[in-house]
N, C-alpha and C positions, 0 to 999 in steps of 0.2 A: 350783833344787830345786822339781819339784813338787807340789804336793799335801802342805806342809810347817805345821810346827807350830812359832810361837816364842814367845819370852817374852824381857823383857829385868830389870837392877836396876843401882843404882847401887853402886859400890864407892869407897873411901875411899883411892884408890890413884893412881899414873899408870898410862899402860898400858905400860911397859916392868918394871913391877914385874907385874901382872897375867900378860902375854902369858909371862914367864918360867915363873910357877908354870903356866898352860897350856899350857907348853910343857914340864915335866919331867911325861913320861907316865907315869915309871914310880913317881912320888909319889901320885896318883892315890887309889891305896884307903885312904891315911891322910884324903883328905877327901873325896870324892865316894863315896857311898853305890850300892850294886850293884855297885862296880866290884871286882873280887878281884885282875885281875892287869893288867901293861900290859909290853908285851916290845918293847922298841926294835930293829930286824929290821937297820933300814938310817936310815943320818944325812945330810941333805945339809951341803953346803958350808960352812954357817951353823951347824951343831951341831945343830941341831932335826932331830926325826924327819920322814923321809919316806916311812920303813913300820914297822906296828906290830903286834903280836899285841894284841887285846883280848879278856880275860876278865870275863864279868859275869853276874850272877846277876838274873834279871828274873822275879820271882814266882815259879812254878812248876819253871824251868827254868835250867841255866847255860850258858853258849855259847860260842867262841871263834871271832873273824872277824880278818880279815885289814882295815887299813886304809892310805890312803895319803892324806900329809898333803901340802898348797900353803901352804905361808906366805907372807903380805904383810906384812913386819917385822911389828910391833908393831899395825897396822893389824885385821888377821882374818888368821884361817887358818880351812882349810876341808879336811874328811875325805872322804872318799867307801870304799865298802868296796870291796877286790881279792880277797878269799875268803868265801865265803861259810862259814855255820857251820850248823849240824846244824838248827839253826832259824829265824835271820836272813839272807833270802836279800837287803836291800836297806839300804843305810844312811850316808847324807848329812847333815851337818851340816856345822858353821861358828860360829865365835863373830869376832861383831867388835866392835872399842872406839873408843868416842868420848870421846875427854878434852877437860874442860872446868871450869874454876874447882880445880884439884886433885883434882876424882873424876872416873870413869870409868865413862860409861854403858857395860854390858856385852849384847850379843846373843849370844841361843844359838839358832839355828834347826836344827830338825833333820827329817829322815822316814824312815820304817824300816818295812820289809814282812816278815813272815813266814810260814813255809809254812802255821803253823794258819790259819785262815779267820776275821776277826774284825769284825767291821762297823766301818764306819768313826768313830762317835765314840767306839766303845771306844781303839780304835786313838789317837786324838787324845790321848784323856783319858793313857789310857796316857804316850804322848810326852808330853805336857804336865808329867805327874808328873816323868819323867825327868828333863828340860830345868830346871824349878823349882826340884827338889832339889841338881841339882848347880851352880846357879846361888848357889843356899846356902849350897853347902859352898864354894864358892868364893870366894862374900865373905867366909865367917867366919874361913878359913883365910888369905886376904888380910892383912883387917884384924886377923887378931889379935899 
């Protein structure tokens, strides 16, 4: 991915508890914030999604894009978008996990283009926000 934005946090978890609740998409807007819907399209082999409708509400605007997911067990998985939406014409990410003493360092990298025109540290900050928050909802819905 280039020209990407990450952030990482520790979780109180292993990553086979983690990569699960990452892997039920359509739990989503009970803990990640923006997110409104998550539509599992198509499943591979493994039970995990590997196309998804995403619904998300990002300041101004709500959008719905098409995604398609690469799972490495429990290791990362990684998105890239397959339809674009009314606004998000670009959108890459990835979360991967390193376990270690019983928690789990968590990465979320992500980059995302759209059609309005925004200079690039808005754009960052932006992602930034996104990637933190749902880093958030993620540990607290983990560990709770």
């Amino acid at each position: 991915m280039a020209d990407r934005t990450s952030s990482s946090i520790t979780v109180k978890a292993g990553k086979a508890e983690i990569m699960a609740v990452i892997a039920d998409l359509e739990a989503y807007p009970t803990w990640a914030s923006g997110i409104r819907g998550f539509t599992v399209q198509k499943r591979g082999e493994d039970g995990r999604p590997s196309r998804a409708a995403l619904t998300f509400e990002g300041g101004p605007f709500t959008d719905t894009v098409g995604l398609a997911y690469t799972w490495e067990g429990d290791d990362r998985v990684a998105w890239k978008l397959v339809e674009a939406g009314s606004v998000v014409t670009s959108l890459n990410g990835s979360y991967t996990l390193d376990e270690r003493d019983g928690a789990t360092e968590v990465i979320y990298e992500m980059s995302v283009d759209v059609r309005v025109r925004l200079l690039g540290i808005v754009k960052r900050r932006a992602e930034k926000h996104i990637i933190d928050s749902a880093l958030k909802g993620l540990k607290r819905h983990v560990e709770s």
